[in-house]
N, C-alpha and C positions, 0 to 999 in steps of 0.2 A: 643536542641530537635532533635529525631531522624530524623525526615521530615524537617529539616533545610539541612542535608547532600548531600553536591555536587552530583550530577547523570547526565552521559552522557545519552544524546538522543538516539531513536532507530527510524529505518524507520521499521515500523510495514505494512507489504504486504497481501492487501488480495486479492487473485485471485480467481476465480470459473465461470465455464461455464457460457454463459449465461443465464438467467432463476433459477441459484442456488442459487439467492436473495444475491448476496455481494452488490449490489447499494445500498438496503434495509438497508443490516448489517451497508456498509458505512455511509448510512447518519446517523441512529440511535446513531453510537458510534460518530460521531462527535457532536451530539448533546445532547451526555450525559456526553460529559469527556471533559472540556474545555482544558485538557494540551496539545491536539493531535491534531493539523490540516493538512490539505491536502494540499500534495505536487504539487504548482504550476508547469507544465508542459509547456515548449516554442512551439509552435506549429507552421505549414506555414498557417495553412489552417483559411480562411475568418472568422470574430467574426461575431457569429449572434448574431440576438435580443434578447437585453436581457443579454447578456453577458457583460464583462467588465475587460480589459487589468488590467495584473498583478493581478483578483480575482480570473478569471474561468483559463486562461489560459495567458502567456504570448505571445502574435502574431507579430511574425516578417517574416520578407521578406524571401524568401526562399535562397538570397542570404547571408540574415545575417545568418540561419542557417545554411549554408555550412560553412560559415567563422568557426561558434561556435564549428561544428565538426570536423575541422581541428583545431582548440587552444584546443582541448580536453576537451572544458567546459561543457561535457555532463556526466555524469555516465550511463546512457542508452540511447538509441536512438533510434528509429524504424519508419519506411515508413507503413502508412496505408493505403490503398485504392487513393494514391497520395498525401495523405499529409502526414509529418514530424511530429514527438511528441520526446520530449526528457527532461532529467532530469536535471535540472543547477547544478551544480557540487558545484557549491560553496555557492549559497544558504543554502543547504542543510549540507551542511560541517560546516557551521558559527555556524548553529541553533542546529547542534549536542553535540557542544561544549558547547552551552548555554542550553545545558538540556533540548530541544526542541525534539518533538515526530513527525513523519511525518508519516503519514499514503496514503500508494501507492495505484491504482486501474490500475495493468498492468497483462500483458498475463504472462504465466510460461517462453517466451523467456527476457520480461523485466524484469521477476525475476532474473532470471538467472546471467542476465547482472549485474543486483544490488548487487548480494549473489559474485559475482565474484573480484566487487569494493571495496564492505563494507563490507564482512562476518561479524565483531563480532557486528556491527552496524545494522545488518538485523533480522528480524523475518520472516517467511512465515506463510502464513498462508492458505489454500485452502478449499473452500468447496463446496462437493458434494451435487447432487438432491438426494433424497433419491432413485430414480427408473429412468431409461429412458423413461416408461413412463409418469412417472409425469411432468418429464420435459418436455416433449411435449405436455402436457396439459398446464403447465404454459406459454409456448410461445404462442400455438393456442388461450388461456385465453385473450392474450393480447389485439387480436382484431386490431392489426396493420402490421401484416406482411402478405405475399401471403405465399400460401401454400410453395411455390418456395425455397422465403425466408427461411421460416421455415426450410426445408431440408437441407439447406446450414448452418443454424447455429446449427442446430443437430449433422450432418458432423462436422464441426469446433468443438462441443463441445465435441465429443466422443474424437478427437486429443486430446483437451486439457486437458480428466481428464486420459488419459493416462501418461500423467507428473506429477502424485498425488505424486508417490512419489520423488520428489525433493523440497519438503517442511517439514515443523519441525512439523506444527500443519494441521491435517484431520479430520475435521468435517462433517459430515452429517447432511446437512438442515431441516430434516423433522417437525420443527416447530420453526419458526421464530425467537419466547423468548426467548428459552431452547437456541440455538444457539447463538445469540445475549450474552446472560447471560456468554457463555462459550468463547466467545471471548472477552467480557471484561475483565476474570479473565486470561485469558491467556495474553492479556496487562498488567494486573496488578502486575503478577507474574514475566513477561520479566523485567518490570522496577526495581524488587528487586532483582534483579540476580546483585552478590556481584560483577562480574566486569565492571559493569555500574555505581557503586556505588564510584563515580571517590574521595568522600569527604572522606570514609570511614577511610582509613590513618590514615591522620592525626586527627581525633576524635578518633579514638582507643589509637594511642599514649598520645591524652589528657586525657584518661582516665585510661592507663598504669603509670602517673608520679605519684609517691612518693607523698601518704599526706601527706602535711605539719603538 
């Protein structure tokens, strides 16, 4: 059967300002494609409640994380706000092989970093507010930040869709389904891209031999 045939994994990336609904898209597609889960990130910073070692995040000492970026075992790495996040290298490398999907939630600089490590193993994906004002409706919507706030991650977010293009796939959020819909088929189509298609091979050759 055709869906029996070997396929390498892909780290499928979706980045988008804040407010351009990728938490949204994130959680939906994890909860509609069981092949794709989220890439565990090692972090320094304290587990809160409610959270839980090696589910949400891996938390270690920020000594151990020094150690881990001197052995290289990161593929991205970045300082936020004083704490550490970074990518285990070889988790991710194991489950690639095993035909395993990882789906990233990082800035266009962890992208970067990823697409630099992994090009034919990366997808990007980005997507835009449909307006700057909308987006600033959707944050003030929130009902949890100061005005203060809000300016500061306006600012931040004008930076980051400035980097729209260093991604493969540009979407425009302006309705959550239609998007959603349009990032699923765009997983769907990356996974049949003939050179992830590590089985292909040798089933073509079984189908190339001489009937008997």
């Amino acid at each position: 059967m055709a869906d029996a045939i070997a396929r390498r994994g892909l780290m499928f990336i979706l980045s988008s300002p804040s407010g351009a609904g990728k938490t949204t898209v994130s959680r939906r597609l994890l909860a509609h494609d069981g092949a794709i889960r989220m890439s565990v990130s090692v972090t320094t910073r304290p587990m809160r409640p409610g959270e839980g070692d090696g589910r949400d995040y891996h938390f270690v000492s920020r000594e151990r994380f020094d150690e881990m970026v001197a052995q290289d075992a990161f593929l991205e790495w970045a300082t936020v706000f004083g704490n550490s996040y970074g990518t285990p290298r070889a988790q991710v490398r194991e489950g690639l092989e095993r035909g395993e999907d990882f789906l990233f939630d990082v800035d266009w600089q962890g992208t970067q970093q990823l697409y630099q490590q992994a090009e034919a193993d990366v997808v990007r994906v980005f997507l835009l507010p449909p307006s700057i004002a909308e987006l600033h409706h959707r944050l003030t919507a929130r009902g949890t930040d100061s005005a203060e706030v809000i300016a500061g991650r306006m600012a931040r977010a004008q930076s980051e869709i400035s980097h729209w293009d260093g991604y493969d796939y540009v979407l425009v959020n302006d309705d959550i389904d239609a998007c959603f819909a349009q990032v699923a088929q765009i997983l769907a189509a990356e996974r049949l891209k003939r050179a992830r298609q590590t089985g292909l091979v040798p089933f073509v050759r079984e189908l190339m031999k001489p009937v008997a």
